[in-house]
C-alpha positions in Angstrom: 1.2 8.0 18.8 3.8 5.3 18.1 3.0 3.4 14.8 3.5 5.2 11.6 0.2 4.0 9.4 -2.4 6.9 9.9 -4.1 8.7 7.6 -4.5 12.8 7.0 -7.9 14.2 6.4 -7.4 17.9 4.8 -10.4 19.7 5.6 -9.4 22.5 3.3 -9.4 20.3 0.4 -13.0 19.4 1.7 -14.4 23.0 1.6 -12.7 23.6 -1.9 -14.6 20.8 -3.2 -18.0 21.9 -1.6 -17.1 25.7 -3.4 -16.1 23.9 -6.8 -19.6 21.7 -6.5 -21.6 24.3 -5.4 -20.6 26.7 -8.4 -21.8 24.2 -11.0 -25.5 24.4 -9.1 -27.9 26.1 -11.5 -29.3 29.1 -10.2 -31.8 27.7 -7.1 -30.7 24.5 -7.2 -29.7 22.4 -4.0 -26.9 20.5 -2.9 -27.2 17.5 -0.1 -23.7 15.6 0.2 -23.6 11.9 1.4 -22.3 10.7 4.3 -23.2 7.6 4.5 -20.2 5.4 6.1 -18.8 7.9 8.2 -18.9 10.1 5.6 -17.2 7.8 3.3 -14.3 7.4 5.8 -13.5 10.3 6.5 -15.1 10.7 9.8 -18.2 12.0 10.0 -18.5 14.8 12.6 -15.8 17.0 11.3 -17.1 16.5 7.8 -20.3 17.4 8.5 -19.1 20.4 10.7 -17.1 21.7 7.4 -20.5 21.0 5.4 -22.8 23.1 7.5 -19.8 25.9 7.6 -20.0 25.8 3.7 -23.4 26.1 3.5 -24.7 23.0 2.4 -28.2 22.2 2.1 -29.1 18.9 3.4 -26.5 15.9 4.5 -28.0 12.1 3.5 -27.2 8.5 5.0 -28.3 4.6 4.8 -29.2 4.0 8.2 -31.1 5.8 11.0 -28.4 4.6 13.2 -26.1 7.1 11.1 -28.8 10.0 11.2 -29.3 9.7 15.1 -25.2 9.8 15.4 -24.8 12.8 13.5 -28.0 14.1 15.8 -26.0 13.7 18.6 -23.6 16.8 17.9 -26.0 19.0 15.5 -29.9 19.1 16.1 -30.6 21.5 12.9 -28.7 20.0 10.3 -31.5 18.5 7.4 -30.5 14.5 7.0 -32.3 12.4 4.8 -32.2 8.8 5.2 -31.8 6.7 2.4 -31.9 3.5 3.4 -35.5 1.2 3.8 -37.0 1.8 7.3 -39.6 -0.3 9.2 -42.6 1.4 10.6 -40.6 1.4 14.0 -38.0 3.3 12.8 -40.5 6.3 10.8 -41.8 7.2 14.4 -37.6 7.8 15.6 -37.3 9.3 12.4 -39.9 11.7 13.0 -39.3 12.4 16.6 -35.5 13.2 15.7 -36.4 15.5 12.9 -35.2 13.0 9.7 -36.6 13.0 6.7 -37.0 9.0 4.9 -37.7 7.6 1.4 -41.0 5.4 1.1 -39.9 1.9 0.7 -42.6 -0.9 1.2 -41.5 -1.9 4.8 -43.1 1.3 5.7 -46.6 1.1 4.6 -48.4 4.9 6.0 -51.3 3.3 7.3 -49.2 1.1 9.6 -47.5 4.2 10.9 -49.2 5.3 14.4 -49.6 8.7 14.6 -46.7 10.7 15.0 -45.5 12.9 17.3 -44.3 15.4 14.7 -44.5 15.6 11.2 -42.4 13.3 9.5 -40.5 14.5 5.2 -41.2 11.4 3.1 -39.9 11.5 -0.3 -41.0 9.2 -3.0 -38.0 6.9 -4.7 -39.1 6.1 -8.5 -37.4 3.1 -9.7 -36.7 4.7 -13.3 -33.9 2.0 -14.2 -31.8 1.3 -11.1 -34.0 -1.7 -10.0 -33.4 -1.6 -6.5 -35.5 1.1 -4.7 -38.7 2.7 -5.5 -41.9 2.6 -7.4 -41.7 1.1 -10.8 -45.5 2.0 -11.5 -46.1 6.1 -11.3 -50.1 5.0 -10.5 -48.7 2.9 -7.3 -46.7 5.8 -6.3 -49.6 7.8 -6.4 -52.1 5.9 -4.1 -49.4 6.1 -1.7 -48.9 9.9 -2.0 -52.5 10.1 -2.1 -52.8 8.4 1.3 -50.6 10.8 2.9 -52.5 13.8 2.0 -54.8 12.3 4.6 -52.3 12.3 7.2 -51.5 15.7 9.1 -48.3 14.2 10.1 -46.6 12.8 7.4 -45.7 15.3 4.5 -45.1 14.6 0.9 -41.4 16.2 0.8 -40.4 15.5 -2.8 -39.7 12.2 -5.6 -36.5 11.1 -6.5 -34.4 8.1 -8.1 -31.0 7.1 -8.6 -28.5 7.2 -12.0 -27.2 4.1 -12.7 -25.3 5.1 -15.3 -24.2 8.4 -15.2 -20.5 8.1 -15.2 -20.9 6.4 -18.7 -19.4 7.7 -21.4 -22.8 6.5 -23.4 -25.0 8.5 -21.1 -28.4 6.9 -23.1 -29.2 4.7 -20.1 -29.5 8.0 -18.1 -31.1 10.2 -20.4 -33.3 7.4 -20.6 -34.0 7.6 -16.6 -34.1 11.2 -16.3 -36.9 11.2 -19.0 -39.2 8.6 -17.3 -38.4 10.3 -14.0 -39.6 13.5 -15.9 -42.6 11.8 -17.0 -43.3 10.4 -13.8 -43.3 13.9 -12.2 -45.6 15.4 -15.2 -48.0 12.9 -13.8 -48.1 13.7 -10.3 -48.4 16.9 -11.5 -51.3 16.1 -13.7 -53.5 14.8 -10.8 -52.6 17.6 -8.5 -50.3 16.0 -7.0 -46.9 18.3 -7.6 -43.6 17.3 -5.7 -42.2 20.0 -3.6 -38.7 18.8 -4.6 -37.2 16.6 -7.1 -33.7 15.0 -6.9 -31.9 12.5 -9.2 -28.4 13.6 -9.9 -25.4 12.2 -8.5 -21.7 13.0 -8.3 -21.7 12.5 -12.2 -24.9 13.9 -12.9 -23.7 17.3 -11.4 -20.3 17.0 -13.4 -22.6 16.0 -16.6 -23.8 20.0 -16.4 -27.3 21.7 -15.4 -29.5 19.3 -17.3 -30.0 16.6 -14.7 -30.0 18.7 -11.8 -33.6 19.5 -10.9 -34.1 21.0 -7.5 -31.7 19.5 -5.8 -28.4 17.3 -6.5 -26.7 14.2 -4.0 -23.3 14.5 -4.4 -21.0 11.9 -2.6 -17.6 10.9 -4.3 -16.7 14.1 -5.6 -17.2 16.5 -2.3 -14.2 14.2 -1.1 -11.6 14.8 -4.3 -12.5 12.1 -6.6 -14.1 11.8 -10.0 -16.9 9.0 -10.6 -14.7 7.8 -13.6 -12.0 10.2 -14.2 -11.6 9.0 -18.0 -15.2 9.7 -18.3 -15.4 12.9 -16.4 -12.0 14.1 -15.6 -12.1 16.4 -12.9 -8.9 17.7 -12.0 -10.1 20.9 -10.0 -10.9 18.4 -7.2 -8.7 18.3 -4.4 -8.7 14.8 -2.5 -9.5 14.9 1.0 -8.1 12.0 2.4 -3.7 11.2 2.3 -2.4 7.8 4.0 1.1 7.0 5.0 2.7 4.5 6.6 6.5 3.7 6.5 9.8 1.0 5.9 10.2 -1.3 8.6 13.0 -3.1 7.0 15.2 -3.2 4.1 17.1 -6.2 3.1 18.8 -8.6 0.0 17.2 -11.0 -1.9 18.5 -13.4 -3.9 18.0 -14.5 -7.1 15.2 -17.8 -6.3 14.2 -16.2 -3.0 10.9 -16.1 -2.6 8.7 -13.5 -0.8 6.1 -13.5 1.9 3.0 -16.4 2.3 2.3 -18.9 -0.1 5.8 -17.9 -1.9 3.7 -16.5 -4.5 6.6 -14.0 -5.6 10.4 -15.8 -6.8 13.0 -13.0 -7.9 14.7 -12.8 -10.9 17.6 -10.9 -10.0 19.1 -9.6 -6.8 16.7 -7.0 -5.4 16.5 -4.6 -2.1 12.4 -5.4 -0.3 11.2 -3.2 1.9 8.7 -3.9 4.4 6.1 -1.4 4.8 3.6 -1.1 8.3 0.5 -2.0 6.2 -1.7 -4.8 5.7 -5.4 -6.1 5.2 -6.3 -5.0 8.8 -6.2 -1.4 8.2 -8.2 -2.1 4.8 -5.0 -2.0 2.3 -6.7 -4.7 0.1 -5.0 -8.1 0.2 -6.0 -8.5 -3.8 -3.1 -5.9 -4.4 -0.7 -8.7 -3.7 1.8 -8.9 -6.6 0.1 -6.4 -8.3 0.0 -3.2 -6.0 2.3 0.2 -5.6 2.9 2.6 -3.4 5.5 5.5 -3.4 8.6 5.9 -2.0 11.1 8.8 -1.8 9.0 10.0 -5.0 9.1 6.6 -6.7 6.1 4.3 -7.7 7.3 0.6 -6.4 5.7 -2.6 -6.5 4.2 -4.7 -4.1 5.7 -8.2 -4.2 4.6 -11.1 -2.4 1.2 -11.9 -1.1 -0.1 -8.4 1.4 -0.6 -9.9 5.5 -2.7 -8.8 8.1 -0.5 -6.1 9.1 2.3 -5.8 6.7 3.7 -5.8 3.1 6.3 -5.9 0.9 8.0 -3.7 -1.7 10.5 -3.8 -4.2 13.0 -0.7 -3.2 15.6 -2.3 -5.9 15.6 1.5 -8.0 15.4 3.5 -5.0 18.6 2.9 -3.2 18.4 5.7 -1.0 14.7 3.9 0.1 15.7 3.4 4.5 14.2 2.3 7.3 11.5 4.7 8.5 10.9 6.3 5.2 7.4 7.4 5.1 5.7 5.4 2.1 2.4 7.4 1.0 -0.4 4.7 0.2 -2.1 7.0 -1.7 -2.4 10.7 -2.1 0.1 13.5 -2.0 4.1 12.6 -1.1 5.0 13.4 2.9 6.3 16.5 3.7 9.9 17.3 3.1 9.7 17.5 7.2 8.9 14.0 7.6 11.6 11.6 8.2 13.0 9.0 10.7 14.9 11.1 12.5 12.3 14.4 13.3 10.3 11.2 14.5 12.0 9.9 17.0 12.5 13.3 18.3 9.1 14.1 18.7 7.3 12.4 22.1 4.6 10.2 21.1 2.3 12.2 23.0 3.2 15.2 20.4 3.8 12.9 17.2 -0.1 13.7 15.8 0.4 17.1 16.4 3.7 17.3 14.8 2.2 15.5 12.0 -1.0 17.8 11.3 0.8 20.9 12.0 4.1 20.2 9.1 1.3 18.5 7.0 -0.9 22.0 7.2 2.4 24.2 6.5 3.4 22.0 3.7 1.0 22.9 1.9 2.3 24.8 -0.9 5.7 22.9 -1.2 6.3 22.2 -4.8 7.6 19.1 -6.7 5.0 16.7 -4.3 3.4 13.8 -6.4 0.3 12.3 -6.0 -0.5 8.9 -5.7 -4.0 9.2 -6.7 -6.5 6.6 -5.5 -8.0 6.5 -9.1 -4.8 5.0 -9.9 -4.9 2.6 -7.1 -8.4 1.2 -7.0 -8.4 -0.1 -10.7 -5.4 -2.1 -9.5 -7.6 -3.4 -6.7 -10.0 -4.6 -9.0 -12.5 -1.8 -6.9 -13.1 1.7 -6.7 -12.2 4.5 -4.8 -15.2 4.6 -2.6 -14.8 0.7 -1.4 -10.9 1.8 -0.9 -11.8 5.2 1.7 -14.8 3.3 3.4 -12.7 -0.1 4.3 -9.9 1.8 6.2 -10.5 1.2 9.9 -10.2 2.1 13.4 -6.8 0.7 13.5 -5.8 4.0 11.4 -5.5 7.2 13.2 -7.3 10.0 11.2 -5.7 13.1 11.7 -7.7 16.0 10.9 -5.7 19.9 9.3 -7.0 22.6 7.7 -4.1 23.4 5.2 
């Protein structure tokens, strides 16, 4: 390992989260947790690993391509696909063990006869306009016609909450009460879902009333409120911690301008630092000029326009700030064991070792800040989901179980 931008993936902080999340289930209630885009960034296999370990129900993704990679290392685990399939796709589905949604590229009498049964549940379109029945009588004929089908099983309904992270929740009451409806009906013509699922990450945190049978959680199994004003939720532990560190340090000048386009002039004689970060790795470019990251303990600015593969910072309050200080992006500040120096002494072919092991016993050292990625993503103009799914290959994951 030679460059210093990587990110730490506590797997510890994911099994607290699962715990936390699974002791707000009402009493029979399910949890499936989304790990859709490599589980949100965090690399999907040992996530998933840590998920079955903690006992969780059912894992869901967008794509079959996702289900069949997570089939690749674990046959048993339940995955439902969220994402529209073609007719094409419903025969691997059912061969691989998945379970789908119903959208209208899949129409069951299109579907040849499968080779084992195939778990269709039935998305309701109760606000969210972009899956799913809008007409509970349409939804019917098509649960109707697989009751004629030995292999294809009615596995549940469900929908989506647009709105559940609002702090005026009447948009999702309004959902869950057309969703309840819509089930009442089924029920009505004997037609009862095994399952039903609508909550969210904020539906769970809203309390027991949304929960149903079963609740998809995604953000907040990986340390992060929907909308922490909303929903504060400090008993989550983020997961994911990125670093990277000071490349240079140098002088400017009063009228000196900084990095492409010249988009930043100083004021008054300042100390930059350049930091081993840029778009590349997914640090967004739109934090030019208006970004931070921390330093020896210290929030500092981005100034000047982010590159490809680097940026700059204004060190001007932290005068001890050197070359190859670590810099955290976001999460918790480095260990007190990380610096230039225990580095270079470390071969390369140790470094991520070295890294995961002083990360793990560092765990309890006090007086570390966080650089919270609620704070960062507003600044982005984004969220903290865009932020954790856009950082790439380029970034080493390493992987400790504090």
């Amino acid at each position: 390992m030679y460059r210093t931008t990587f990110a730490i993936v506590d797997l510890s902080a994911l099994a607290h989260n699962i715990r936390l999340l699974k002791g707000r289930l009402a009493p029979g209630v399910r949890l499936l947790v989304a790990v859709k885009a490599d589980a949100y960034g965090h690399g999907v296999r040992p996530v998933v690993e840590v998920l079955r370990r903690e006992g969780v129900y059912q894992v869901a993704v967008a794509s079959l391509e996702e289900a069949l990679q997570i089939r690749a290392f674990d046959k048993e685990i339940p995955i439902l696909i969220l994402g529209a399939l073609g007719v094409d796709e419903c025969v691997v589905a059912a061969e691989a063990k998945l379970d789908v949604l119903y959208t209208d590229l899949c129409p069951i009498p299109d579907i040849p006869r499968l080779p084992r049964p195939l778990a269709m549940h039935i998305p309701i379109d109760t606000g969210m306009n972009r899956l799913g029945f809008k007409s509970i009588e349409a939804a019917l004929r098509v649960i109707e016609t697989m009751a004629h089908r030995a292999d294809i099983r009615f596995a549940g309904v469900c929908t989506h909450l647009a709105c559940a992270d609002a702090e005026d929740v009447s948009h999702a009451l309004g959902q869950v009460e057309r969703l309840l409806q819509a089930v009442q009906t089924l029920r009505d013509k004997g037609c009862a879902p095994p399952l039903v699922h609508a909550a969210n990450s904020a539906g769970l945190l809203r309390g027991e009333a949304w929960q149903f049978d079963m609740v998809r959680v995604g953000i907040a199994a990986y340390g992060y409120s929907p909308d922490p004003e909303v929903l504060p939720q400090p008993e989550l532990h983020p997961v994911m911690h990125m670093y990277t560190s000071i490349t240079r340090v140098a002088d400017v000048s009063p009228g000196e301008t900084i990095g492409y386009g010249a988009t930043y002039t100083a004021q008054c004689p300042m100390r930059v630092a350049t930091i081993a970060i840029g778009y590349a790795d997914g640090f967004p470019r739109i934090l030019s000029n208006r970004g931070m990251v921390r330093v020896r303990g210290r929030d500092v600015p981005i100034v000047g326009r982010v590159c490809m593969d680097q940026a700059m910072v204004d060190v001007s309050h932290v005068p001890e700030a050197q070359v190859g200080d670590f810099v955290t992006v976001f999460g918790i500040d480095p260990p007190s064991a990380w610096s230039a120096s225990a580095w270079r002494s470390v071969p390369p072919e140790h470094r991520a070792n070295w890294l995961q092991e002083t990360f793990a016993l560092a765990a309890n050292e006090e007086g570390r800040n966080v650089l919270s990625l609620s704070t960062v993503a507003p600044l982005a103009e984004t969220i903290p989901y865009e932020i954790l799914c856009q950082i790439n290959r380029r970034v080493p994951k390493l992987y400790v179980e504090a």
